[in-house]
N, C-alpha and C positions, 0 to 999 in steps of 0.2 A: 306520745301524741304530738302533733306536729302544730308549732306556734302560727297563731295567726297572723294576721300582718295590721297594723294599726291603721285607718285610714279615715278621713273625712269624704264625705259624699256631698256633691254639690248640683243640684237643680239648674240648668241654663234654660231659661225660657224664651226664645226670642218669639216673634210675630208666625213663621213657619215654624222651624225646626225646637225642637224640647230636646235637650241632652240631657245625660244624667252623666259626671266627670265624679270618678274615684284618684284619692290624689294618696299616694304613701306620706309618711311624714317628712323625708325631704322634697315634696309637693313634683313629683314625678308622678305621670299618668299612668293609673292599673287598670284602669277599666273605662271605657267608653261605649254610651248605648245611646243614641236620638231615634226617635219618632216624630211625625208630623201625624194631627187631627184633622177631619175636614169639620170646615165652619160651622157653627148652626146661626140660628137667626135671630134677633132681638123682637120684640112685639111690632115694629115698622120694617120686618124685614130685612134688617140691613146684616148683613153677616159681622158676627161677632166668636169669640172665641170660646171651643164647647171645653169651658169651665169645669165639669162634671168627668167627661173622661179624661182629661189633665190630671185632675186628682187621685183620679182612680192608678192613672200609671202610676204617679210617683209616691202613691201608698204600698202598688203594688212591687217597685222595687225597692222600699224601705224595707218594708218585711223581709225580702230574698237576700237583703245584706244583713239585715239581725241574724238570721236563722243559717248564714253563708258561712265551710268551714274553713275558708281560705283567709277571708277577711275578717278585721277584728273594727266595728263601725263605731267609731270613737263620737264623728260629730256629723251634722250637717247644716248647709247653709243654701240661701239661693239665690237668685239674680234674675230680673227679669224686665221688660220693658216697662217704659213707664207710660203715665198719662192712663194708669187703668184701673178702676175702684172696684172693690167691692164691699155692699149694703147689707146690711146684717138687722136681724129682729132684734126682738128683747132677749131671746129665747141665743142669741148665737148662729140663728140661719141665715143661710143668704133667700136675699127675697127676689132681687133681678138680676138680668145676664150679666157679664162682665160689656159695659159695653166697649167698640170699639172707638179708639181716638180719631176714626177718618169719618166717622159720622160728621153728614153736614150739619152745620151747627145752625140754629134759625137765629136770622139778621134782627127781627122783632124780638126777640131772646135777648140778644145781645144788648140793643137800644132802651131794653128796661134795666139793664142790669148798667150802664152807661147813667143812667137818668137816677137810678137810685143810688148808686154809689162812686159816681167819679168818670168824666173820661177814661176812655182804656188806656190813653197814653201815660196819665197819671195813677194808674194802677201797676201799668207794666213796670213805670221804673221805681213802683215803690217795692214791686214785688221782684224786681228782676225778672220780670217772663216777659215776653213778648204775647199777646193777646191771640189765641190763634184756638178758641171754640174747645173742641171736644179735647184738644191736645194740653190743655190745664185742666188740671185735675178738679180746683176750685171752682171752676167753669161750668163742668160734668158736675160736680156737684149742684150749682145751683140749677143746672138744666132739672138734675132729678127733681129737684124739689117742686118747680114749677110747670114741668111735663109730664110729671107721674105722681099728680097729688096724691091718688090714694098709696099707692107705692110708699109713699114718704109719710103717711101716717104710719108705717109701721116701722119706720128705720130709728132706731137705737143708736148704730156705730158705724164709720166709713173705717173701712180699711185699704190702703193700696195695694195694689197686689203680691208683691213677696211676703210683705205681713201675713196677709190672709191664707200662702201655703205654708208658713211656719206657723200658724196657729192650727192648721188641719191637725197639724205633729201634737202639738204642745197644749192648746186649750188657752193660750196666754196672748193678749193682744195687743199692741203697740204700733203708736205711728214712730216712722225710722227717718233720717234728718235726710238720707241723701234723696228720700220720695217726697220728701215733702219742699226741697230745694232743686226741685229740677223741672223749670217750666210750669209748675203749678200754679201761681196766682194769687197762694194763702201764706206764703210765709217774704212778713217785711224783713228785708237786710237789715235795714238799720237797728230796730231795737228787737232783732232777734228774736220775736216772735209771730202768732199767729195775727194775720194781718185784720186790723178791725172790723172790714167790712166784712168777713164772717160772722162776728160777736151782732153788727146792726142786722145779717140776713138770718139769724137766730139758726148759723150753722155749727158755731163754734160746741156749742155743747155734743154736736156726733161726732166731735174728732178727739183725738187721744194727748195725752202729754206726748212731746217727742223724745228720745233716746236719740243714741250715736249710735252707726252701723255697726261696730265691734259687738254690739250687747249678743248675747245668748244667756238661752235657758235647760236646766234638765230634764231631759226625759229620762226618765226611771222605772223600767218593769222589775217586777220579782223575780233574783236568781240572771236578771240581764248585766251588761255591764252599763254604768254608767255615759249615755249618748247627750253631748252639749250642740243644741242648735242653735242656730243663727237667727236670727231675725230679719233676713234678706236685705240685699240693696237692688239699687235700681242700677241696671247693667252699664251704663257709659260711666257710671260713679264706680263700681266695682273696677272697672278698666285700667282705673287710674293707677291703684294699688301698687301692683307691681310694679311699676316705675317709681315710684315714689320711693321705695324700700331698694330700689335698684341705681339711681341717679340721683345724684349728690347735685349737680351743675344745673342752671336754668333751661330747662325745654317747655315744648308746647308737643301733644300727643295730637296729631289725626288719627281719627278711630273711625273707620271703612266699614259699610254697611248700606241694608236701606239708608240710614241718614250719614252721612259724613260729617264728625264734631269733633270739633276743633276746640283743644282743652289748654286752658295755661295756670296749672297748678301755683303760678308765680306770681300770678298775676290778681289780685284782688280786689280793684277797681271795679266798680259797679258802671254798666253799661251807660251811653250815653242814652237821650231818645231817639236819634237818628240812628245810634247800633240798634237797638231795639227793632229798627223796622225792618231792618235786615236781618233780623233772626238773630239775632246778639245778645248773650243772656247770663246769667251766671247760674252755676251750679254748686253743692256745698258737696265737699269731700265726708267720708264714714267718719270722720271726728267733728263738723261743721264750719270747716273751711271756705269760703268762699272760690269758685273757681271760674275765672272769666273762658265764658265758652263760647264757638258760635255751632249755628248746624244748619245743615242744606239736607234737604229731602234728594240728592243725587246719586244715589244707586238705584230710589225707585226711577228718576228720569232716568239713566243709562239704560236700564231692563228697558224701559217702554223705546228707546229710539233704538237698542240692539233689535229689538221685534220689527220694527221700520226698516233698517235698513239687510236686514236677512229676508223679510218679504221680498225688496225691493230688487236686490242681486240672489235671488234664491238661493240662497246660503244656509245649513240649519243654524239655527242662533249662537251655537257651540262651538262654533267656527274662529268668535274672537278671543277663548280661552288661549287658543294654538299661534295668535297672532303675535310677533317681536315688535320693539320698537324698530323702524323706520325712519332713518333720518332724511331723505329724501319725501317720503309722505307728510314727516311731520316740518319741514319745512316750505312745501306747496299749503297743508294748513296754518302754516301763518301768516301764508302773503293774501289771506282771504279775509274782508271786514264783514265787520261784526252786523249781522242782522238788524240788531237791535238799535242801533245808529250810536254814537261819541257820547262818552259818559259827559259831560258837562258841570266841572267840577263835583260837585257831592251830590250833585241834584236827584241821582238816579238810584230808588233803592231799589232792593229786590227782597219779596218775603221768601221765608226760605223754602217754600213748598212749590215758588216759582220756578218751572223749567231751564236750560241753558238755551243758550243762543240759539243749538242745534233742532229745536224743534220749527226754526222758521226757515232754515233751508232745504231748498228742494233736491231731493234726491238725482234726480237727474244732470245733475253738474258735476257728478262724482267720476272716478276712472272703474270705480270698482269699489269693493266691499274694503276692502282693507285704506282705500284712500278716505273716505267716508269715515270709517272708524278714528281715525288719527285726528279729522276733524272732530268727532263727537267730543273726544279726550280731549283735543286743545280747547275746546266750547266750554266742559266740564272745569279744568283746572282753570282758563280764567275766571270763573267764578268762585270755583277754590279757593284760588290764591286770597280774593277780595275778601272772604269769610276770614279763611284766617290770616289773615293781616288787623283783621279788628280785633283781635287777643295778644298779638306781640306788644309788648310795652318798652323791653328793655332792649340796652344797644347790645350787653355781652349773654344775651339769648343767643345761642348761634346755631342748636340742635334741634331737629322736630323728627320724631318719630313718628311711623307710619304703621298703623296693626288692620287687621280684616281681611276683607276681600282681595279691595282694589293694591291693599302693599305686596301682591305677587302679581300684578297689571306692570307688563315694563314699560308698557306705552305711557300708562297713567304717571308713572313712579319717575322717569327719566324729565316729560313734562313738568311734574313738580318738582324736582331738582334744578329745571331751569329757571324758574318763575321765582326760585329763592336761591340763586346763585352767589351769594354773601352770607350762607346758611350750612349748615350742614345736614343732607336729608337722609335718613333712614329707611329699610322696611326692617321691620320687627320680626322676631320668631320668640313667640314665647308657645306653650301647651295649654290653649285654649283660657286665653288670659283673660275674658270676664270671670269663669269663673275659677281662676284660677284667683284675683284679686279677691271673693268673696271667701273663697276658704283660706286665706291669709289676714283676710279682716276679724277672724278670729283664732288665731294662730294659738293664743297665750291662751286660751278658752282649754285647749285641746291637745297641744303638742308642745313638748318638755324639749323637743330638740330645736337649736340652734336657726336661723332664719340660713339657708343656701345663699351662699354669697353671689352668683350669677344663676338668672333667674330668665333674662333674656340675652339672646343672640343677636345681631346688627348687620346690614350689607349697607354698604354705603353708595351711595350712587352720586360721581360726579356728574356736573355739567355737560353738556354735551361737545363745549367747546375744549374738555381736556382728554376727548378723542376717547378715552375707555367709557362705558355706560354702567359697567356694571362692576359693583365693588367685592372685596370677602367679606367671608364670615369673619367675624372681631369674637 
């Protein structure tokens, strides 16, 4: 009879796309399968995520890897975006939609919860979040309570989202330190707990003691093998992993996406309240690390001006995947100023859901689609650059790694090489490194062999003034 292969299964949920990543024990990829759901709606219509057939897939590929005679399904874990709850009975049901974090948030909402518990400025830095509605999770919570009273007479337990797919598995319920240190609102830095003004909105009793991400638990049938799962992280925390088990030396990760964040595992300082306004925050690593981070909602602006400028030059949108760096393009975009007029020493913030520069020029000043592009990209990275300059701290920081989308962007990539030309810039190659960081966050849980000594690959990209653009593989 032919041996099976030993393997963890790991859940990637982002906002579109749901993967399901099978990793062997030297964390080499065997299996890879994504779908995407289309939305359903919350009771105000707002599109939210159909919670229901999510489950059902990744019940239905749990099963097909139990009963699979190839694979032998040791553990699973999962990873997925944050800022997203789910409300639970007495009984263990869920009672409302998963809602979504772009729900607008109501301003009179806000001003009672400003009145009863503190300006937001002096919540943000006590909580390290920047104050931004639906996108704190403590937030979305008090929303429910006070926009869905009857709703909230029947809630028992909040759970974050990876919690609540590892309890689908398990039956076992827990709040996880990297959901609950990431932009949430409810947990204070300083005395490393849940922050008070839960306890006065009589929220603290639905929420759970917290664990560290590493935690799992057993799942056990009769005659099965023994399966240890995860108790999920939140995906820019899962990211981190891999690097951290991989580089010894001080860096800062950009992690490419709808949001672009900017992480400095090194950096432990708690934000100012002027970072704060610019989207400056900190988040806690799977053992409850502090991690100075910033984020820009900048992949969703690039999609919305790629759409603008493929209208504009009828181009399909798919147009700027095929497009090279340009040194002559990206040179006529820098002798172009900036829309938005002369920062004025620190006077100028920007939230980070605020667009770049590039949505105030008008199109018609362009030579073409590819001239326009270069600008988008120069518009995008200086605002880049500003996000993450608020996480570097030290002088012998010299490396910043680049993972996602935008680190196979040469335009974007060669840009930010220049903008840190006293640096050393990266793009990354690892095998699908969120969730590749989650099923290493339980490594010892599940696998007897040894940690692979190189886990990621590197292209280096100098400056543009030392004539190559583009580096090797390391």
């Amino acid at each position: 009879m032919k041996t099976k292969q030993p393997v963890i299964a790991v859940f990637d949920i982002g906002k579109t796309n749901k993967k399901m990543l099978v990793f062997d024990e030297r964390y080499q990829l065997v299996l890879e399968e994504s779908t995407n759901f289309a939305e359903v709606c919350d009771e105000d219509g707002f599109p939210c995520e159909d919670i229901d057939a999510l489950n059902a897939w990744i019940l239905q590929h749990v099963q097909w890897l139990r009963q699979s005679e190839v694979f032998l399904l040791k553990a699973i874990n999962f990873s997925t975006y944050g800022a997203s709850l789910v409300y639970l009975d007495r009984n263990g049901k869920r009672i409302a939609p998963l809602y979504n974090y772009l729900k607008p948030y109501p301003e009179d909402l806000l001003a009672q919860f400003q009145a009863r518990h503190g300006h937001k400025e002096k919540i943000a830095a006590e909580t390290s979040s920047p104050i931004m509605g639906h996108l704190n999770a403590g937030l979305q919570v008090y929303w429910f309570k006070h926009c869905r009273p009857e709703l909230y007479k029947e809630l028992h337990t909040v759970l974050h989202f990876p919690q609540y797919l590892s309890y689908q598995l398990t039956g076992n319920i827990f709040a996880e330190i990297t959901n609950v240190g990431c932009h949430s609102a409810i947990w204070d830095f300083q005395s490393k707990a849940y922050h008070k003004w839960l306890e006065q909105e009589g929220l603290h009793a639905k929420l759970l003691p917290v664990v560290r991400g590493n935690h799992a638990t057993l799942l056990r049938s009769e005659g099965e093998t023994e399966i240890m799962v995860g108790i999920g992280l939140h995906d820019s925390s899962a990211a981190i992993i891999p690097y951290l088990l991989s580089f010894k030396d001080p860096f800062v990760i950009l992690s490419t996406g709808t949001w672009t964040i900017s992480l400095n595992p090194f950096n432990k300082e708690l934000p100012k309240s002027e970072e704060l306004q610019s989207g400056c925050l900190s988040y806690l690593t799977y053992t409850g690390e502090p991690v100075k981070t910033s984020m820009l909602f900048a992949g969703n602006d690039h999609d919305q001006q790629v759409n603008r400028i493929a209208t504009h030059f009828n181009v399909p949108p798919d147009y700027f995947k095929s497009l090279s760096y340009d040194p002559g393009w990206a040179d006529a975009s820098n002798q172009t100023s900036d829309p938005e007029g002369p920062v004025d020493g620190n006077s100028r913030y920007y939230s980070p859901t605020d667009p770049c520069a590039f949505h105030l020029r008008p199109l018609g000043a362009f030579q073409s689609a590819a001239h326009a592009y270069h600008q988008l990209i120069r518009d995008m990275i200086n605002r880049q650059a500003s996000a993450t300059r608020m996480v570097i701290n030290k002088k012998n920081l010299m490396n910043i790694y680049v993972d996602g989308g935008f680190s196979r962007n040469q335009i974007f990539m060669q840009l930010l090489a220049d903008s840190f030309s006293g640096m050393h810039v990266y793009s990354t190659y690892m095998t699908q490194g969120t969730a590749l960081g989650a099923a290493l966050a339980i490594h010892e849980k599940w696998n007897k062999q040894p940690l692979p000594l190189s886990l990621i690959s590197l292209k280096h990209w100098p400056k543009s003034a030392g004539m190559v653009r583009a580096g090797e593989i390391i």
